[in-house]
Every structure is written in C-alpha cells, then in structure tokens.
C-alpha positions as a Markdown table, in Angstrom:
| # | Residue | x | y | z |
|---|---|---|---|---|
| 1 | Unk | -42.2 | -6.3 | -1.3 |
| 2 | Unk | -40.6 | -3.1 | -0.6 |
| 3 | Unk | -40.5 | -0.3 | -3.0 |
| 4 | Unk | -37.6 | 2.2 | -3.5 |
| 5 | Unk | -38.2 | 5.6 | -3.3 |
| 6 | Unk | -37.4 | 7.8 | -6.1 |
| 7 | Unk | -35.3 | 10.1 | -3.9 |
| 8 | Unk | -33.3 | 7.0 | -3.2 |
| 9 | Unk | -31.9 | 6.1 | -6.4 |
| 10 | Unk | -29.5 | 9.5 | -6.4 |
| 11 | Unk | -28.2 | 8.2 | -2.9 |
| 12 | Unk | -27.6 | 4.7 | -4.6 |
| 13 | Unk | -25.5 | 6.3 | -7.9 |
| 14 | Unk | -23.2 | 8.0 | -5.1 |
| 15 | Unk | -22.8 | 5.3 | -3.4 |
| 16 | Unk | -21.8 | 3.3 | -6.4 |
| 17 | Unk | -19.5 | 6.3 | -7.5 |
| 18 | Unk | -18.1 | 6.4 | -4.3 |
| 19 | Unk | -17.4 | 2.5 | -4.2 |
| 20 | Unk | -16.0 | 2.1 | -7.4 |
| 21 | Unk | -13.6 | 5.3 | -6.6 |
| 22 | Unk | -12.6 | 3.2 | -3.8 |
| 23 | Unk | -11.7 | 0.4 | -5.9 |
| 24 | Unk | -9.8 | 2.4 | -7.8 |
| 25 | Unk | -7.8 | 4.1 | -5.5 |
| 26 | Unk | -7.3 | 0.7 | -3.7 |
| 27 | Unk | -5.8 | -0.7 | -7.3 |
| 28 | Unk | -3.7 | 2.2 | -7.3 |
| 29 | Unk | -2.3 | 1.7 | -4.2 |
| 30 | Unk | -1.7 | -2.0 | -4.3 |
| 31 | Unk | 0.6 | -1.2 | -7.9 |
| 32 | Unk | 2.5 | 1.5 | -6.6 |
| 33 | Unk | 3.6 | -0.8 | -3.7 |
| 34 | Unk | 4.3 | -3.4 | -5.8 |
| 35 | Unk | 6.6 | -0.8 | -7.0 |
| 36 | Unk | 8.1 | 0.4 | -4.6 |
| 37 | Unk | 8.5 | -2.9 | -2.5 |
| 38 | Unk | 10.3 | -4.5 | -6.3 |
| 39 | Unk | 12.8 | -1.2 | -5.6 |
| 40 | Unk | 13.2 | -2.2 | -2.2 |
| 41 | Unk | 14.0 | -5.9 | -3.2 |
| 42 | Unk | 16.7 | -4.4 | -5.8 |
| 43 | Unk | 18.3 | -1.9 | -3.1 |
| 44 | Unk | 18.4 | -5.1 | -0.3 |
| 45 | Unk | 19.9 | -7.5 | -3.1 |
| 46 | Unk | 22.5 | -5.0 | -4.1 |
| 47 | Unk | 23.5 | -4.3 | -0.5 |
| 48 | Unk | 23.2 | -8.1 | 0.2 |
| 49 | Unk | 25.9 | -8.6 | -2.9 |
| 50 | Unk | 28.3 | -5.3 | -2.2 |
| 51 | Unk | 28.6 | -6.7 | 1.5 |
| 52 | Unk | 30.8 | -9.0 | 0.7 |
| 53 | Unk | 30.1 | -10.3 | 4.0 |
| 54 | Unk | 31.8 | -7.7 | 6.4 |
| 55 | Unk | 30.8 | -7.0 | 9.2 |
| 56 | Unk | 29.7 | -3.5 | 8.7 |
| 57 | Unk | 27.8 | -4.9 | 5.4 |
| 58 | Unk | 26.0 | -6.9 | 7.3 |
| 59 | Unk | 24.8 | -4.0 | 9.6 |
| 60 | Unk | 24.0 | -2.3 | 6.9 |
| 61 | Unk | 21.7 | -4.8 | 5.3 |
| 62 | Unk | 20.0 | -5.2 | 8.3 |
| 63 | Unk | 19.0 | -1.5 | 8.9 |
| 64 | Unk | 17.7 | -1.5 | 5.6 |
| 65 | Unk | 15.2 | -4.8 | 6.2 |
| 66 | Unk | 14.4 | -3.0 | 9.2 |
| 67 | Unk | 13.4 | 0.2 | 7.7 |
| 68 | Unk | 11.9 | -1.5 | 4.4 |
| 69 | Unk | 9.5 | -3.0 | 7.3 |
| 70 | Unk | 8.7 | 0.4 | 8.8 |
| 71 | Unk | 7.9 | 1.1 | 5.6 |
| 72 | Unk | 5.9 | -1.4 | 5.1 |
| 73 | Unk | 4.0 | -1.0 | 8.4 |
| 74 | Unk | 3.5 | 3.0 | 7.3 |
| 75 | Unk | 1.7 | 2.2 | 4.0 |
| 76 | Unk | -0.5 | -0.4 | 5.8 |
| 77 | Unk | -1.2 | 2.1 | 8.1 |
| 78 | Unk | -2.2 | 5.0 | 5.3 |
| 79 | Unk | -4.3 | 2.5 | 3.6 |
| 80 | Unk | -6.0 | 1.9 | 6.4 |
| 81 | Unk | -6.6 | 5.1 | 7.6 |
| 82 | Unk | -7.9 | 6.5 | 3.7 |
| 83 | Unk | -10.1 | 3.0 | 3.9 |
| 84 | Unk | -11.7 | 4.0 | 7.0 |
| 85 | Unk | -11.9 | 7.9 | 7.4 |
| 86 | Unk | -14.9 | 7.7 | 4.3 |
C-alpha cells in the first residue's frame, strides 16, 4: 500500500485549485458563447427577414454565416489554446 508523503498533499490542493479554476473558466466560456452565438442567431434572422429575397440580401446573409463560422472556428481555437497552454 503506498503512502503519501506529507509534502504531497500541498501539490494535490493546487492541483485541485487549479482544476476547479479550469472548470470555471470552461463554464464561463461555454455561457458567454451561448451568448454571443443567440446574438448571432438574432443578426442572421433579421438579415434573413430584411432580405426580402434580393439578390444583394442574399449576399449579404451569406457573408454573415460565413463570418459567424470564422467566428466560431476562432473561439474553438482560444479555448483550445487556454485548455492546453497550463
């Protein structure tokens, strides 16, 4: 049976610290994109309606699906990149 050390128990509290900072953060992250991607949704469906299906209205809507997926792919990328500098 393997013992701890006692100097080990400090290491284990910052770890936990450390992890449950994580968690937060990560809960953070995943309501502020909720956010932002319900804004997103609101912006496309007002486009979508002033549109009125011209032509130019329907470019328009489709630059901003392309962006909101930029977008999209940029915040995947900063999690990602928070997640995995620690």
């Amino acid at each position: 049976m393997k013992h701890h050390e006692p100097h080990d128990e400090p290491e284990n509290l910052n770890l936990a610290f450390q992890v449950a900072h994580l968690e937060q953060e990560l809960a953070s992250y995943k309501q502020r994109t909720r956010e932002a991607i319900g804004d997103l949704v609101g912006d496309v469906t007002q486009y979508v309606r002033e549109a009125v299906h011209t032509k130019a209205g329907y470019v328009l809507t489709q630059e901003v699906l392309i962006d909101i997926d930029e977008q999209l792919a940029a915040l995947d990328d900063t999690i990602i990149r928070r997640v995995f500098k620690r």
